[in-house]
VOBA-1610 file (N, C-alpha, C; in pm, whole numbers, padded with zeros to 5 digits, always signed):
BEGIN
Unk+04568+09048+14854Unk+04715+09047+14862Unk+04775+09050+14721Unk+04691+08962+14633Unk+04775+08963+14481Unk+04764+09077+14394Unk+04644+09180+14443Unk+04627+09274+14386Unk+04666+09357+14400Unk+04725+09393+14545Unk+04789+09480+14652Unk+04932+09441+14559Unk+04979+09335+14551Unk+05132+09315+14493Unk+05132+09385+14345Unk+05006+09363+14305Unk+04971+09401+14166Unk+05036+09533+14094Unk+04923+09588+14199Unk+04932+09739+14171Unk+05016+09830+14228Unk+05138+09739+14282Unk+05269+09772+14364Unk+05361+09749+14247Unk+05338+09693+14171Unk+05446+09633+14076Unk+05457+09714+13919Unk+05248+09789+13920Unk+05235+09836+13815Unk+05241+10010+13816Unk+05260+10041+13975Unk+05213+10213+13954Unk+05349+10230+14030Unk+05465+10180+14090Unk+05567+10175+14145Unk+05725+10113+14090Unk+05719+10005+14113Unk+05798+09892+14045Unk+05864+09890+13880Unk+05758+09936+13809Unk+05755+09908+13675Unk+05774+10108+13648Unk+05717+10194+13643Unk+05749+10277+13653Unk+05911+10325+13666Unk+05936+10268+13803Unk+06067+10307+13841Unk+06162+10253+13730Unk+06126+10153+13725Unk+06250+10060+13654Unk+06229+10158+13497Unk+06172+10164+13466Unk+06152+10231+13313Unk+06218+10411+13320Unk+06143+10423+13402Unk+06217+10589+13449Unk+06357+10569+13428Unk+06427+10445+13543Unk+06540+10493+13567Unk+06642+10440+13423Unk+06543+10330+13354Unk+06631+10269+13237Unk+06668+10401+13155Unk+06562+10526+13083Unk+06601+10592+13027Unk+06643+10693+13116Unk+06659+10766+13215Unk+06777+10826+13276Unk+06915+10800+13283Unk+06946+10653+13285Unk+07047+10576+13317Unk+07102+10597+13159Unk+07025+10543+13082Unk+07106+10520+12935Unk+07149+10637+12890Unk+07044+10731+12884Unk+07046+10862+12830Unk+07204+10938+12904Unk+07191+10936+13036Unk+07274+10970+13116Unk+07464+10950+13107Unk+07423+10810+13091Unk+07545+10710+13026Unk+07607+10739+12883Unk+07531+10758+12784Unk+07553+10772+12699Unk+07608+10979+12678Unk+07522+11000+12692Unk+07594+11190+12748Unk+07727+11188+12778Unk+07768+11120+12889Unk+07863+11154+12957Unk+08002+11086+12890Unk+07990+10930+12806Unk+08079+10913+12740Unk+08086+11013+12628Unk+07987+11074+12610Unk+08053+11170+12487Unk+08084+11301+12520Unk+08026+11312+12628Unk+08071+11448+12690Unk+08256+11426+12713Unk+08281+11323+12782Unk+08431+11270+12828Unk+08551+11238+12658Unk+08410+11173+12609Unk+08493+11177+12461Unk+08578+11331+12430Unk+08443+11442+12419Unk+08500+11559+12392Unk+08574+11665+12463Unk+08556+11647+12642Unk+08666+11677+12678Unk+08827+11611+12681Unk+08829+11511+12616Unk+08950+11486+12578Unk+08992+11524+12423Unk+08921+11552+12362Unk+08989+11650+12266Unk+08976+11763+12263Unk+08909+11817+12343Unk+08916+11988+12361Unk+09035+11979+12444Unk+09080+11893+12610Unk+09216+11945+12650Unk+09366+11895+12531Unk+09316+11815+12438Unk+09460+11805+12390Unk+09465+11943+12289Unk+09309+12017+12242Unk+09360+12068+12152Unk+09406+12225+12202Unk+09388+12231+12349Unk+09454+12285+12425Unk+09588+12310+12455Unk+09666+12202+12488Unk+09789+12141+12497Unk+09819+12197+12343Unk+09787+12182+12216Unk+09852+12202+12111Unk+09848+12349+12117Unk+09721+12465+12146Unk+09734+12582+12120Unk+09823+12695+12230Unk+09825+12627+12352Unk+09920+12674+12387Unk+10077+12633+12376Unk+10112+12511+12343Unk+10245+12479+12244Unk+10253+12580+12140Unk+10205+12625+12070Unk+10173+12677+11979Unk+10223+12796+12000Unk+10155+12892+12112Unk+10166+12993+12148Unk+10288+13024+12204Unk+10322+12932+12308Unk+10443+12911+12348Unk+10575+12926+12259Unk+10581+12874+12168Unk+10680+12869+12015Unk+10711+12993+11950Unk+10569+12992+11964Unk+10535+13181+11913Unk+10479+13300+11990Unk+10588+13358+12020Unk+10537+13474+12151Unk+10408+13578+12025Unk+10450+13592+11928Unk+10371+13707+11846Unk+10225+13686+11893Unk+10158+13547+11911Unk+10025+13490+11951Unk+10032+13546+12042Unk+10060+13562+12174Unk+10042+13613+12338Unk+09884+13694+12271Unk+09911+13795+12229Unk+09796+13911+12252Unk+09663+13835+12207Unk+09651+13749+12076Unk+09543+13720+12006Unk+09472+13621+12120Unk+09597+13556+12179Unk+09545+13448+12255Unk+09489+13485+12421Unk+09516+13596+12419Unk+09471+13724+12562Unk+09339+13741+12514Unk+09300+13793+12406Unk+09179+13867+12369Unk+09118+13701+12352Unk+09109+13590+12295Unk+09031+13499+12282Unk+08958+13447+12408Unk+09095+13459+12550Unk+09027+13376+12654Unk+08946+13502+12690Unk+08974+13603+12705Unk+08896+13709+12710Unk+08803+13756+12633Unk+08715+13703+12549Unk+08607+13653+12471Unk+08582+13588+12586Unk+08616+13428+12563Unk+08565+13343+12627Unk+08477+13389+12760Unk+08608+13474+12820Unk+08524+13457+12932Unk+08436+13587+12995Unk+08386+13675+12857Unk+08268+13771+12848Unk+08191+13631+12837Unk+08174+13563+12743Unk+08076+13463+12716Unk+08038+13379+12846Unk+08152+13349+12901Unk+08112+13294+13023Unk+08024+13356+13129Unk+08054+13434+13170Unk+07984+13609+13257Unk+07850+13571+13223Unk+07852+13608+13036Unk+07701+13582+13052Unk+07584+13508+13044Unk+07666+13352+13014Unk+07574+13271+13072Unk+07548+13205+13212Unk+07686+13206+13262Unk+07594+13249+13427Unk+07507+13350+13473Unk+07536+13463+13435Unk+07431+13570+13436Unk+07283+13497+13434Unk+07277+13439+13333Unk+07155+13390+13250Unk+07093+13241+13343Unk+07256+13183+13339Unk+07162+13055+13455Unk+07303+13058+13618Unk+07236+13125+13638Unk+07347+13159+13816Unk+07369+13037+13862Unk+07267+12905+13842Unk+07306+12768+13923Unk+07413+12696+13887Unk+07474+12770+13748Unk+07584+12710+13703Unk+07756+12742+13798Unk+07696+12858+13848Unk+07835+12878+13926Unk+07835+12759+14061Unk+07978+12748+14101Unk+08040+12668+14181Unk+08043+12534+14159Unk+08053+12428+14259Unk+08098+12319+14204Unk+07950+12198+14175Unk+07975+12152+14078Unk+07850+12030+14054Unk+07799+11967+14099Unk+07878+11917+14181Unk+07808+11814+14322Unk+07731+11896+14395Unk+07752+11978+14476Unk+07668+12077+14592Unk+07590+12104+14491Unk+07570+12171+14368Unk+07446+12205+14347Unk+07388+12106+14302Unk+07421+11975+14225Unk+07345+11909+14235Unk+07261+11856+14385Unk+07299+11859+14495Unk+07258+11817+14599Unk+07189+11904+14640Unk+07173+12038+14622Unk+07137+12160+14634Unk+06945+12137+14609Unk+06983+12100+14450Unk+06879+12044+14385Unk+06771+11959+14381Unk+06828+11857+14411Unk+06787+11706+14512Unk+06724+11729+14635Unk+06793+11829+14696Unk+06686+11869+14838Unk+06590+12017+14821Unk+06588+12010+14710Unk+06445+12120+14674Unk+06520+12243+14739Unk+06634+12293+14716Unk+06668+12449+14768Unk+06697+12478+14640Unk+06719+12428+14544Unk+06763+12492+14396Unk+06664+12474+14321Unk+06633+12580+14246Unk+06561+12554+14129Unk+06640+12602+14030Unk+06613+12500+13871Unk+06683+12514+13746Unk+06608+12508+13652Unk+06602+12503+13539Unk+06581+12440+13425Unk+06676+12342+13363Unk+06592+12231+13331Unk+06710+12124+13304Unk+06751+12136+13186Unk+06690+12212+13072Unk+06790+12207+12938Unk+06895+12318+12928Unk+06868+12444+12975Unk+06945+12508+12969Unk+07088+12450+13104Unk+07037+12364+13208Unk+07173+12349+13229Unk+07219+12274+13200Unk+07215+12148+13128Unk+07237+12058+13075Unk+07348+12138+12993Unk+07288+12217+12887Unk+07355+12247+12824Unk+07471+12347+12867Unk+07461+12462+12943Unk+07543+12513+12997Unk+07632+12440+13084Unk+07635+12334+13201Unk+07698+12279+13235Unk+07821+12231+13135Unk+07751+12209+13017Unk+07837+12100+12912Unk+07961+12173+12897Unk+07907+12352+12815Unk+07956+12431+12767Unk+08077+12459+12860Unk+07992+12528+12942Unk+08129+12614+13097Unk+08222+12457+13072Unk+08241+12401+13133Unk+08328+12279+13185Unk+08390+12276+13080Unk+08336+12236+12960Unk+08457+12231+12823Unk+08490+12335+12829Unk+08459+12462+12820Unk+08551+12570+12777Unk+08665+12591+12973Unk+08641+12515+13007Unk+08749+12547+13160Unk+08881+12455+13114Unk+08818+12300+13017Unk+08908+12210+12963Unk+08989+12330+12874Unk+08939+12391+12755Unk+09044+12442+12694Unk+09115+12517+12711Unk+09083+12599+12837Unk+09151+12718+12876Unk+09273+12684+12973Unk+09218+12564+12972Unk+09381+12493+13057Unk+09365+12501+13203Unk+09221+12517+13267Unk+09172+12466+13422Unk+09063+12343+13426Unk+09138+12228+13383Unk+09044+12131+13368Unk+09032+12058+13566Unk+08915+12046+13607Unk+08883+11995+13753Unk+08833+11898+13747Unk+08830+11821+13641Unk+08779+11694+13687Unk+08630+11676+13618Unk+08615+11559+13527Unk+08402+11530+13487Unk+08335+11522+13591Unk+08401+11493+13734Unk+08261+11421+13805Unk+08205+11534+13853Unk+08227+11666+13915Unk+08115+11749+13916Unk+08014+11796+13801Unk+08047+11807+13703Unk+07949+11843+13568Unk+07856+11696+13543Unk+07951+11582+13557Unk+07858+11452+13523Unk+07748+11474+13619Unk+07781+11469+13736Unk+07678+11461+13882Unk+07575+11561+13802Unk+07558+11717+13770Unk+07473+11750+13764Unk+07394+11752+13647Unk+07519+11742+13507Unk+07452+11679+13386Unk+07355+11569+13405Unk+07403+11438+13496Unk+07271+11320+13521Unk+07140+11384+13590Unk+07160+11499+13752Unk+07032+11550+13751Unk+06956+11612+13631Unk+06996+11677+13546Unk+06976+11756+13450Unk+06889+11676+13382Unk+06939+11580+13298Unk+06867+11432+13183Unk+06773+11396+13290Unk+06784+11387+13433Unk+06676+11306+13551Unk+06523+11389+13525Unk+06572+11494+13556Unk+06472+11594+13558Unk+06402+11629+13408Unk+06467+11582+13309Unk+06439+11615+13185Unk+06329+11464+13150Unk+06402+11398+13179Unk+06300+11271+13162Unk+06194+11266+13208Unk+06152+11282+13368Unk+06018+11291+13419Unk+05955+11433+13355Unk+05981+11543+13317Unk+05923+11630+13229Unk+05867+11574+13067Unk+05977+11482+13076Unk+05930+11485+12899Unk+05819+11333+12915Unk+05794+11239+13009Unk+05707+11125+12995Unk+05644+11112+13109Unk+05636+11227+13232Unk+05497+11189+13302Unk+05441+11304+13299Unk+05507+11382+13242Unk+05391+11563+13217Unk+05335+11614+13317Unk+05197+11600+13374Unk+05219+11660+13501Unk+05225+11595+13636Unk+05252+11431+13609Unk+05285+11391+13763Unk+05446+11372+13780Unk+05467+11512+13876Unk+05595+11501+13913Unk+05647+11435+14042Unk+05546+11357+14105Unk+05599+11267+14221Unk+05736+11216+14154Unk+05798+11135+14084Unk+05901+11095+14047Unk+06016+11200+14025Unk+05992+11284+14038Unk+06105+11392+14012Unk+06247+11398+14076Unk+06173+11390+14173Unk+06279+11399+14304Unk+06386+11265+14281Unk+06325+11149+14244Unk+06371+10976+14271Unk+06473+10978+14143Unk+06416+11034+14015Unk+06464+11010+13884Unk+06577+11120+13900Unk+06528+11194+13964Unk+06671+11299+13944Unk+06827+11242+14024Unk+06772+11167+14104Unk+06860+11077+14237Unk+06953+11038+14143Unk+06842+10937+14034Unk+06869+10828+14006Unk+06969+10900+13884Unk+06926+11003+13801Unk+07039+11043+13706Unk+07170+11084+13796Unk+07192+11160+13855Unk+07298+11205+13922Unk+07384+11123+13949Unk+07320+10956+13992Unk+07373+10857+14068Unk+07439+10796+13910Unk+07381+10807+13792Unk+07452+10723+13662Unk+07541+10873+13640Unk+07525+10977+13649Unk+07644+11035+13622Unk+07775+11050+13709Unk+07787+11035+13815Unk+07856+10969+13891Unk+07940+10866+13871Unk+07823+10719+13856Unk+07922+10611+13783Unk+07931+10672+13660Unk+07903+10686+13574Unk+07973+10705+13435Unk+08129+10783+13439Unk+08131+10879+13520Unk+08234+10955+13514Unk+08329+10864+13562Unk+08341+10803+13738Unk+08428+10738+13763Unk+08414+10562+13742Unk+08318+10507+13670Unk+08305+10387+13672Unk+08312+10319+13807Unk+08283+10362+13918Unk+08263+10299+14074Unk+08089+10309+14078Unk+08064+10229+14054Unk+07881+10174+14063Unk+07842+10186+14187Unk+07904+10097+14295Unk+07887+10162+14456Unk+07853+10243+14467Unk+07987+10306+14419Unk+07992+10494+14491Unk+07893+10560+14451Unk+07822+10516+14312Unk+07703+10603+14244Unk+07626+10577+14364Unk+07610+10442+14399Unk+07443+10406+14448Unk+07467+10488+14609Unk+07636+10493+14637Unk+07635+10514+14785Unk+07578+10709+14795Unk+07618+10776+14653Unk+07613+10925+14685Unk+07481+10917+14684Unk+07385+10847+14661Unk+07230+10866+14671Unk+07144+10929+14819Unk+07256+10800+14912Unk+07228+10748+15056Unk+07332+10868+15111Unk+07401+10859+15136Unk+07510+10956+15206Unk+07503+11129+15199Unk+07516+11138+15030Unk+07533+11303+15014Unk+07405+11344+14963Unk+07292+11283+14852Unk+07192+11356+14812Unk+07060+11356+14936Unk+07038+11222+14978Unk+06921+11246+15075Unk+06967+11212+15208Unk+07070+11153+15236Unk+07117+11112+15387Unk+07011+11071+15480Unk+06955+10994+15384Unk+06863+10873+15425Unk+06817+10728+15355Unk+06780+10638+15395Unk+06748+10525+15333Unk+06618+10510+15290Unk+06595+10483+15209Unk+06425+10419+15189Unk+06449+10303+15011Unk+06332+10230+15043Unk+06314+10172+14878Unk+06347+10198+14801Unk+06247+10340+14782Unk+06270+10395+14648Unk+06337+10443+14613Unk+06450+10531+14665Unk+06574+10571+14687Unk+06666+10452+14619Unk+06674+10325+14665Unk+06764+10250+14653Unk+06700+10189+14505Unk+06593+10151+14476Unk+06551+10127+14362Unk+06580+10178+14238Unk+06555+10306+14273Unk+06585+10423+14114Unk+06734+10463+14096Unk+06812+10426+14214Unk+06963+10432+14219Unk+07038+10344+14216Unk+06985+10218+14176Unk+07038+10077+14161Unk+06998+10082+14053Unk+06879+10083+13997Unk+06849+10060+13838Unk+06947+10146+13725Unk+06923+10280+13786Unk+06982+10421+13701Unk+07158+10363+13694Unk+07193+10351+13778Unk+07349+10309+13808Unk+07365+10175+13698Unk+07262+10068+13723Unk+07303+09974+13620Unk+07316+09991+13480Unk+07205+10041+13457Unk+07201+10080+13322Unk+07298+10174+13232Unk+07377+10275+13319Unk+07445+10332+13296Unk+07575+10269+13267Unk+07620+10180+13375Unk+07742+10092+13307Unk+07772+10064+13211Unk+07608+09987+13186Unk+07587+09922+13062Unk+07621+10010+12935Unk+07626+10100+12956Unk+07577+10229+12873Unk+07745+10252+12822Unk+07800+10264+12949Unk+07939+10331+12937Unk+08055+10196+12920Unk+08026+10079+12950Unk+08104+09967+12915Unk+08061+09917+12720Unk+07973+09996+12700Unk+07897+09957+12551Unk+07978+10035+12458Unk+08003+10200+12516Unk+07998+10277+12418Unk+08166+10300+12442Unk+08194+10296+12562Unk+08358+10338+12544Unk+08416+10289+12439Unk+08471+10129+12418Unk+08526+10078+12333Unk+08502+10113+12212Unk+08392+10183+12169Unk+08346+10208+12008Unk+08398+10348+11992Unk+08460+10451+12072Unk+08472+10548+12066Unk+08675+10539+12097Unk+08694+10418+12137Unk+08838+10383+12176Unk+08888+10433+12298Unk+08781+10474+12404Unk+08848+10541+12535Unk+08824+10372+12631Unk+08843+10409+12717Unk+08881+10334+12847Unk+08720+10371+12928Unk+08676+10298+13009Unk+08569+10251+13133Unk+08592+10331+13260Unk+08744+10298+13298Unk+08797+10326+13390Unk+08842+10520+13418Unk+08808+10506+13559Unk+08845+10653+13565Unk+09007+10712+13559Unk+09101+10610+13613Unk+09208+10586+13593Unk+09255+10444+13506Unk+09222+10476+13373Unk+09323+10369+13302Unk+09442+10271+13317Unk+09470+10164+13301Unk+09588+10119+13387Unk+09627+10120+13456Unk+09531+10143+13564Unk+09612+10167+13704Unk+09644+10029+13793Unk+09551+09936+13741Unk+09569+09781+13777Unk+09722+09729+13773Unk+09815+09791+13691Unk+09919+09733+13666Unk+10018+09766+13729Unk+09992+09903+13843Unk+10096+09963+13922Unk+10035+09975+14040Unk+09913+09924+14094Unk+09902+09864+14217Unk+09906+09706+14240Unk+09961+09725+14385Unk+09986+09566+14417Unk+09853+09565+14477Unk+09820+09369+14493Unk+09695+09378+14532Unk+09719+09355+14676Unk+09600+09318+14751Unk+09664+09339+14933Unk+09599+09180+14943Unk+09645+09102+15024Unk+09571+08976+15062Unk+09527+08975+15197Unk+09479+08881+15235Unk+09376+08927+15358Unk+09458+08966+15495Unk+09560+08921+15478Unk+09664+08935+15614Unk+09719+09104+15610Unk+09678+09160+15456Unk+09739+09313+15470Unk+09591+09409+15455Unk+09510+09375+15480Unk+09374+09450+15533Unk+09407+09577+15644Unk+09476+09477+15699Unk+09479+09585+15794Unk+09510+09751+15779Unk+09621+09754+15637Unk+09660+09847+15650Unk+09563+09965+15602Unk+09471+09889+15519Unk+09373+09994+15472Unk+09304+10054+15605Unk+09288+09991+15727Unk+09209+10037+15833Unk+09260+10152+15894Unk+09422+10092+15913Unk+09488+10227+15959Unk+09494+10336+15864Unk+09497+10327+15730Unk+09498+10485+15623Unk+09383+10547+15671Unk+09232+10451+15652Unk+09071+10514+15679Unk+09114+10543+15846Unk+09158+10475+15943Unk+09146+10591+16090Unk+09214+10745+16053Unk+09387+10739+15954Unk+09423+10829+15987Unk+09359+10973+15869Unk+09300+10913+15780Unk+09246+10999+15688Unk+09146+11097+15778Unk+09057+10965+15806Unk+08903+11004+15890Unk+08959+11137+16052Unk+09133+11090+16092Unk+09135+11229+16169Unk+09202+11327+16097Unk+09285+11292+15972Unk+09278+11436+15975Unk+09186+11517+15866Unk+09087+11440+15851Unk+08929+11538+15788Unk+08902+11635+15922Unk+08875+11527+16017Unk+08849+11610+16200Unk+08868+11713+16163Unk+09034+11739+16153Unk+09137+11856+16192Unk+09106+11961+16092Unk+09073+11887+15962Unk+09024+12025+15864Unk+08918+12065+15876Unk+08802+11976+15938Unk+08698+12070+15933Unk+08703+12144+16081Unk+08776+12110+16144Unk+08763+12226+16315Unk+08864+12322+16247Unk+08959+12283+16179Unk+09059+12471+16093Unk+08952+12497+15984Unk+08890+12462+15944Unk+08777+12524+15874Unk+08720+12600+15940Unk+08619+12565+16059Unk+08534+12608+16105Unk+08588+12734+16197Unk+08713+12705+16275Unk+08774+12830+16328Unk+08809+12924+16195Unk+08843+12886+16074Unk+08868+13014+15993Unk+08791+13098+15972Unk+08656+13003+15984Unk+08528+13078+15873Unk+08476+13170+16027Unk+08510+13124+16212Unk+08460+13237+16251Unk+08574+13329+16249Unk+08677+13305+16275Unk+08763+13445+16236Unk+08772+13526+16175Unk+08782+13494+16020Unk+08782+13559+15910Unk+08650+13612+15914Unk+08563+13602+16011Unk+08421+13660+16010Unk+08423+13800+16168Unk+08522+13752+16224Unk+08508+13838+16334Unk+08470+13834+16473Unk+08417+13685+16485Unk+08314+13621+16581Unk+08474+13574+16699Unk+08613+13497+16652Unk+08630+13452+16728Unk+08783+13550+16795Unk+08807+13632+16716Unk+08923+13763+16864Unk+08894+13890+16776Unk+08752+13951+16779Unk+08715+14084+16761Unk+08691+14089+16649Unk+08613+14235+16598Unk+08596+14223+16469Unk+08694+14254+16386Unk+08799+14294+16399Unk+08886+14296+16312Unk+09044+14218+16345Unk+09094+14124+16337Unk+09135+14015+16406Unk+09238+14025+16329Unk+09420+14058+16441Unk+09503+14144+16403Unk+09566+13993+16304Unk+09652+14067+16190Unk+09728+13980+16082Unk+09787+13855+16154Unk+09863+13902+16285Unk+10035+13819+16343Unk+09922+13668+16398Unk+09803+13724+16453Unk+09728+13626+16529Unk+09689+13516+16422Unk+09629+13548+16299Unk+09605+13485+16179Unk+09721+13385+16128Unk+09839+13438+16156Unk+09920+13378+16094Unk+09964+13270+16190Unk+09965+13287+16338Unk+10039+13203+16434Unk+09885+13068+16445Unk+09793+13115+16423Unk+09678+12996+16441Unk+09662+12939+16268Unk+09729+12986+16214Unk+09704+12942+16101Unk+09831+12784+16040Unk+09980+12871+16153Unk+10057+12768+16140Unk+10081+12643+16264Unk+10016+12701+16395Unk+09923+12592+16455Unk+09874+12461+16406Unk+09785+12514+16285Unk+09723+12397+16265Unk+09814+12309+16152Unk+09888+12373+16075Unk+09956+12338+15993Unk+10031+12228+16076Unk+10141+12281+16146Unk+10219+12213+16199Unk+10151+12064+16299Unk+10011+12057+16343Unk+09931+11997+16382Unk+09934+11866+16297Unk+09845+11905+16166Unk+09793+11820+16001Unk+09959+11754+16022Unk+10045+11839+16028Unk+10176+11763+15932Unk+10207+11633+16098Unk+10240+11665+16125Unk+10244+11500+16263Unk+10154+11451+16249Unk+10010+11458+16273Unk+09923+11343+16254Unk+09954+11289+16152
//
């Protein structure tokens, strides 16, 4: 039995925890500086189109630059295709063995595309690039310190995704919950192990380094000061927002799912006249808006 615990603690246990410490830190630390520098690439955004704005003569130079940009862009998706669409799905993509990548080149391309979307003035948000930047460092770590045993691959990559996650929005939960819910939509140990460790460490990571860099933890800054808090007698109301949210997701994904057969041909012929499109389209509209 003590040996059985033993060698549970030394080829499992101890492993994990070490895996996920440098995924987690590594991860953590990326992403505050990644967040560092998309906040000065969008302000220096904000200044060049002020800029431009002031001065119409710029229009053309500043046509041909994003148009640079975005030959450059073309061709590094060209080069790594997993970079197109949004971060999360392919990270999850990834996680369930339908994607294959290389983790430095997307690491790095991830970084790139996303900042250059910040300067061009379509910024969407870190947490899809964090999510797959952490698979990225996950996958980079079990490459660079177990060489060829990649049993951990799969767990460490969980486990980065899950610190880029928290890092981006600072909700630790939510890291450990996208593990369980969206990457494997299942439970087990090890799952929860390498996504509890990776997640901690990452805090640590991002509650360490923010302040030295002068940003904020929080995904929304100050927001403590313009919400009221609820006491136990106003619970309730959160129940009723989660029923009425949770129906009208329902309602979008059944107008989803009728769009995607229409617009396909499957549900009034294959070519499915405009007036019909428009009257089921404001159907549902008018539906969403009463619920």
């Amino acid at each position: 039995m003590f040996k059985r615990n033993l060698n549970y603690v030394k080829n499992i246990a101890l492993p994990a925890l070490i895996f996920s410490f440098i995924a987690g830190t590594l991860t953590g630390a990326f992403i505050v500086l990644y967040r560092f520098a998309a906040n000065k690439v969008i302000n220096l955004s904000e200044t060049v189109y002020s800029t431009v704005r002031e001065r119409p003569v710029l229009v053309i130079p500043a046509v041909l630059v994003l148009g640079a940009m975005a030959a450059i862009l073309a061709f590094v998706y060209k080069q790594t295709p997993n970079l197109k669409g949004g971060g999360i799905p392919t990270a999850i993509g990834i996680l369930r063995g339908g994607i294959r990548f290389n983790w430095l080149k997307n690491l790095i391309g991830v970084t790139l595309a996303s900042l250059s979307t910040f300067f061009v003035g379509v910024p969407l948000g870190s947490e899809g690039p964090s999510v797959q930047i952490g698979t990225a460092i996950g996958r980079g770590t079990v490459k660079t310190m177990a060489g060829k045993n990649q049993a951990w691959d799969r767990y460490v990559m969980t486990g980065g995704a899950c610190a880029g996650f928290t890092a981006a929005t600072n909700a630790p939960i939510a890291g450990i919950m996208f593990a369980i819910e969206e990457a494997h939509q299942r439970i087990s140990p090890m799952i929860i192990m390498t996504a509890f460790s990776s997640v901690m460490f990452s805090s640590i990571t991002v509650r360490w380094m923010c302040p030295l860099l002068g940003m904020d933890a929080d995904m929304f800054p100050g927001i403590s000061e313009h919400v009221r808090e609820l006491g136990l007698s106003q619970l309730g109301v959160i129940a009723i927002c989660a029923v009425v949210v949770g129906l009208m997701s329902v309602i979008f994904l059944r107008y989803f799912m009728v769009m995607r057969k229409f617009i396909g041909g499957e549900a009034l012929g294959d070519e499915p006249p405009l007036e019909d499109f428009h009257r089921l389209h404001a159907h549902f509209c008018v539906r969403a808006y009463f619920l």
